[in-house]
N, C-alpha and C positions, 0 to 999 in steps of 0.2 A: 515304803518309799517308792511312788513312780516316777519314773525316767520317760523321757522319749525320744527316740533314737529312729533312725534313717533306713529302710532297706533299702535293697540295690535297685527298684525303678523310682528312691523317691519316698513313696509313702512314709507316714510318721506311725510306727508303733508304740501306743500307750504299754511299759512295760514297771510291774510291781513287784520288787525283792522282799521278804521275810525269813527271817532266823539268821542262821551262820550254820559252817559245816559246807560237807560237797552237794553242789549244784544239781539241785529237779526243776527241770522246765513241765511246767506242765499246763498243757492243750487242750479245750473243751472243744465240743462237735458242737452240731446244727443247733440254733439258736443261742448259741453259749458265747459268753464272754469273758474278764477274765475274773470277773464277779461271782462267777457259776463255781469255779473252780476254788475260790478265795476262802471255802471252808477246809478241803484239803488240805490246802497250804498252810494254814492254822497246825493244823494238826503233824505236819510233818517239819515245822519250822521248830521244834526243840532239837531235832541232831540235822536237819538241815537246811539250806540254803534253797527256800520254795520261791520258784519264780513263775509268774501268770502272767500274760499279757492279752491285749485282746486283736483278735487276727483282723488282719485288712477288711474295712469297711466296716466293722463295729465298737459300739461303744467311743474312745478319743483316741482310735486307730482307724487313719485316712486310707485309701486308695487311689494309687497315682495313676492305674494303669484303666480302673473304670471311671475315672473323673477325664481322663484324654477320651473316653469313648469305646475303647477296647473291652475284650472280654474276660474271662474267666479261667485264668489261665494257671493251673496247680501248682507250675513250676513256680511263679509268686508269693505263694503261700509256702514253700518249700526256701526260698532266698529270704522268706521273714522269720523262719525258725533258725535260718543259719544267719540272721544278723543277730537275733535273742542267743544265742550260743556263745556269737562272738563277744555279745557286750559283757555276758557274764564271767566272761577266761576263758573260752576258746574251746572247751570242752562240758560237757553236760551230762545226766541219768536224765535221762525222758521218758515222759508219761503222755497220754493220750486214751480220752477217754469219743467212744463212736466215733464218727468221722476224723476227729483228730487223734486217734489211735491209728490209724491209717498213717495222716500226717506223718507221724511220729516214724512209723514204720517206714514208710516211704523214703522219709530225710535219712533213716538210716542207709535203705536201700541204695540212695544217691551221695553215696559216702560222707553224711555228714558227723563232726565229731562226738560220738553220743557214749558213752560209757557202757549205757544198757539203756534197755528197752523194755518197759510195761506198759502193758493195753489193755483197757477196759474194752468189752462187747464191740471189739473192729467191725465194723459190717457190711463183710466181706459176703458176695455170694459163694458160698457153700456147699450147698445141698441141694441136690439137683429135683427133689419132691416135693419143695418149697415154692409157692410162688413167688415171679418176680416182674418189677415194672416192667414197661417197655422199653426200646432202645429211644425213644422219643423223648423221655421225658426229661433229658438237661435240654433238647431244644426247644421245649415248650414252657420249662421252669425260667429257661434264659429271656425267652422273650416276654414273659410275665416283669421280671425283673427291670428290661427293658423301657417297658412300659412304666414303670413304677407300681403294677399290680400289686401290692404288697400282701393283700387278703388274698388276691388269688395264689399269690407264689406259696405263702404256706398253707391254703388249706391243698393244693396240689401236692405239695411234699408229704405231709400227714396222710393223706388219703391214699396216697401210690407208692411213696418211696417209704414209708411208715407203714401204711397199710390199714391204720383206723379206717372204720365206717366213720359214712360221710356226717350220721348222726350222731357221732362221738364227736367228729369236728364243728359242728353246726352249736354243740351243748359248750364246747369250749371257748367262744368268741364272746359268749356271757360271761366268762371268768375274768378273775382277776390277771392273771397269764398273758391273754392274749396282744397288749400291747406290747409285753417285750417279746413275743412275738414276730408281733409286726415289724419291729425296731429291727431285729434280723432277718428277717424275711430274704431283704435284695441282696444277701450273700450268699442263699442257700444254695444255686449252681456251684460254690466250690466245694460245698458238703457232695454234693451228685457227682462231680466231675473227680472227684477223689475216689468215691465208693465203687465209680460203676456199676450197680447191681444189674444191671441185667446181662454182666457178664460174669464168667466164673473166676474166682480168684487165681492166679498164676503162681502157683505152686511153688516153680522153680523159682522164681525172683526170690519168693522167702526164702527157700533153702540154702540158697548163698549168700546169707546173712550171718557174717562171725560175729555177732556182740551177741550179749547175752540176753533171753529174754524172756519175760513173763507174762503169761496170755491170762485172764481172769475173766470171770463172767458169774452172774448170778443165777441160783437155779430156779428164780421164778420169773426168768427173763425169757422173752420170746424165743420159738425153737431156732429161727435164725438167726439169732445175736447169738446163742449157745455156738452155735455152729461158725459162728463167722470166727468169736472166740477159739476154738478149738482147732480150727484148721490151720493157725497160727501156732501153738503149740508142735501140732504134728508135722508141718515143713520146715520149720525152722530146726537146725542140727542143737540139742542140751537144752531148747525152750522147755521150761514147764508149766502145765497147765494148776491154777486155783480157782475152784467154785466156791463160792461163798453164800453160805446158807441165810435164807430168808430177804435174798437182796435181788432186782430187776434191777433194768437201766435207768434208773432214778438213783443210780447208787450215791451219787453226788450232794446227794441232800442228807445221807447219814455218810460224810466223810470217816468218822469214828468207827465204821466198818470194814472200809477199805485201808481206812492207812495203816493198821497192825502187819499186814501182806506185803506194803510198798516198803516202809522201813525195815523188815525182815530182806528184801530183795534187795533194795539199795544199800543196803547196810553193808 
């Protein structure tokens, strides 16, 4: 069933309920919509209530505040998870998988009503022996965007906030992928503006986080999604960490992997 419902400057978010049982919202990162995420929800909709939507500016969820002209503003995206909260009873279990694992985190951090907290590979800067983009790159992503650059917004994401070679980028514009791609592209500043990566994660904000929460990541995921993952376990006060064997950040595409870990959590 999808609904769609009003955040607070306006925009309409496209929002889709499956199963019964208590409420998972759950949030996909950069190019993701709530389609990306609609195998999970499968899978967690026999003992629960899975809800996906697709965030501001993608998929048949509008943006009020970049159609006025305006920018990229987190707090947004933050008042759209806490309108998807409100519609579904006022309370939630959140999930969040890369940048929207952040989200998730974040809406918590901003006292939003969340039961618990699971995150797939947050990517979080880390580890300080890891490279990381410049401080430049949301204002170079924004003004791609700006422009309507859409090839350029993401092959600039992929190549510096990703970090593929540009020749891994160059092979994927011949795939099948790339147009939805493209389709998200001019949202990727709220992927950037969430992560920060070229700063280090803030430790303390997580550690004064009371709900309960679960960090996961795969062990054949990059060493900084490991570590974005893990540094979330270890400031957060009773979080625990789960690696999940044989799985990267593609975990999304074998949902029957990850959901055994999420219904054990939520459960």
């Amino acid at each position: 069933m999808t609904d769609h419902i009003t955040s607070k400057d306006g925009s309409t978010l496209a929002v889709d309920s499956l199963g019964s049982g208590p409420v998972v919202v759950l949030v996909g990162g950069a190019f993701n919509d709530r389609s990306t995420v609609a195998g999970l929800a499968m899978e967690l909709a026999p003992r629960f209530t899975a809800v996906t939507y697709d965030r501001r500016g993608r998929g048949a969820s509008t943006d009020a505040v970049r159609e006025a002209g305006g920018g990229f503003d987190v707090g947004a995206e933050i008042d759209d998870l806490a309108a998807v909260i409100e519609h579904v009873g006022g309370h939630a279990h959140l999930f969040g998988h890369s940048s929207g694992a952040i989200m998730v985190l974040e809406g918590a951090m901003r006292g939003l009503p969340a039961d618990s907290v699971a995150i797939y590979e947050s990517p979080y800067r880390a580890d300080p022996e890891l490279p990381h983009p410049p401080s430049d790159l949301l204002d170079r992503l924004t003004a791609m965007a700006d422009e309507g650059d859409r090839d350029g917004a993401a092959s600039l994401f992929l190549t510096e906030a990703i970090g593929l070679p540009p020749e891994i980028v160059s092979g994927m514009k011949h795939g099948p992928t790339w147009a939805f791609f493209l389709d998200k592209a001019p949202t990727l500043p709220y992927d950037v503006a969430l992560s920060r990566p070229w700063e280090f994660v803030d430790r303390d904000r997580l550690a004064a986080l009371e709900v309960p929460v679960l960090a996961v990541h795969g062990d054949k995921s990059a060493p900084g999604l490991m570590a974005g993952a893990k540094v979330v376990a270890d400031s957060v006060p009773g979080a625990r960490l789960v690696v999940l064997p044989g799985e990267d950040h593609g975990v999304l595409q074998h949902p029957e992997a990850l959901a055994p870990t999420l219904v054990e959590f939520f459960g």
